[in-house]
C-alpha positions as CSV (number, residue, x, y, z in Angstrom):
1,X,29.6,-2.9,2.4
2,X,26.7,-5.0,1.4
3,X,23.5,-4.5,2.6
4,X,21.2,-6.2,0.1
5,X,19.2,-9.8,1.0
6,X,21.8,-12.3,0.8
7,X,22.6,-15.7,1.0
8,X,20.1,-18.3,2.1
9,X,17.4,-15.7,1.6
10,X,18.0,-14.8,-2.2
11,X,18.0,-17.9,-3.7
12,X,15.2,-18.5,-6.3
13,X,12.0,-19.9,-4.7
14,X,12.8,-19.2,-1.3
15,X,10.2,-17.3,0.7
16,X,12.3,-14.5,2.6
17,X,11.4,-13.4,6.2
18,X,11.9,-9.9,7.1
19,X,11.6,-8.3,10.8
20,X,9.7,-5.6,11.9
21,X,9.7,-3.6,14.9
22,X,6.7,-1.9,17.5
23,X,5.6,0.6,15.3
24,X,5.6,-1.7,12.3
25,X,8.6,-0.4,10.3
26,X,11.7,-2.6,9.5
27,X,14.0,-3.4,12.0
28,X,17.1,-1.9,11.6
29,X,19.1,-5.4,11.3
30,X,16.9,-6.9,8.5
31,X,17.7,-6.8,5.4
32,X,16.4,-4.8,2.8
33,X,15.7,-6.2,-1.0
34,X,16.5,-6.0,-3.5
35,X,18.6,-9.2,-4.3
36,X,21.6,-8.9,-6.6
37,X,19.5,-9.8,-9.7
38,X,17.2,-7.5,-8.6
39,X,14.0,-9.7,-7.2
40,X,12.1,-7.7,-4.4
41,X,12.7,-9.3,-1.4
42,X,11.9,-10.1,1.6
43,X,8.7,-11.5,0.6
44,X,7.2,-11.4,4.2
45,X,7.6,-9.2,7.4
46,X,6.8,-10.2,10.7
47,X,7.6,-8.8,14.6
48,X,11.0,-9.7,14.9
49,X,12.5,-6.8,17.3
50,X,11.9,-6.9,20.7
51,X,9.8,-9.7,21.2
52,X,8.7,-11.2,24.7
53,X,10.3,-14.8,24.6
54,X,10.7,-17.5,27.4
55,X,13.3,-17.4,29.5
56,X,15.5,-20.1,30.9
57,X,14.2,-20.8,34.2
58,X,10.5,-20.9,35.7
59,X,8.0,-18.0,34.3
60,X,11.1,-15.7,33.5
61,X,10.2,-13.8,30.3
62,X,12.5,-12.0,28.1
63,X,13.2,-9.9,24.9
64,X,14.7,-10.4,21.9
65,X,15.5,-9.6,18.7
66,X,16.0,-11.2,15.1
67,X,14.6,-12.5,11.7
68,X,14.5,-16.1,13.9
69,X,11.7,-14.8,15.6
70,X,9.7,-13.3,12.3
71,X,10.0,-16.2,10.7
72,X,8.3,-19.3,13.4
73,X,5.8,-16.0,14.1
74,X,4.9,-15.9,10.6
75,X,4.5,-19.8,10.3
76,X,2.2,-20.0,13.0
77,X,-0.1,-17.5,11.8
78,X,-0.2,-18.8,8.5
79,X,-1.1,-22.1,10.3
């Protein structure tokens, strides 16, 4: 099974958002480099497990998981 940076994230030129955990160690679901031609990638790591998110109704707060929440984090502190 693959388990190397794929598709959108290996693409040449594309800056590649890993996720990290609590203790600041890769999340077990992100990806790990390098990409088939053999860049290093991800370029970036940010909190992306267990992360307190909004929930759906009033002051409800929640956790979750995934490189879709490294990614914004990382924008906004590059901001």
């Amino acid at each position: 099974a693959w388990h190397y940076i794929g598709v959108p994230a290996d693409a040449a030129g594309v800056l590649a958002v890993g996720a990290i955990d609590g203790k600041g160690e890769r999340a077990a679901f992100s990806s790990v480099g390098p990409t088939r031609d053999g860049r290093i990638k991800p370029d970036l790591m940010a909190p992306g497990d267990m992360v307190v998110t909004a929930g759906n109704t009033g002051v409800e707060l929640g956790l979750s998981s995934g490189t879709s929440l490294a990614a914004p984090m990382l924008a906004g502190a590059m901001a």
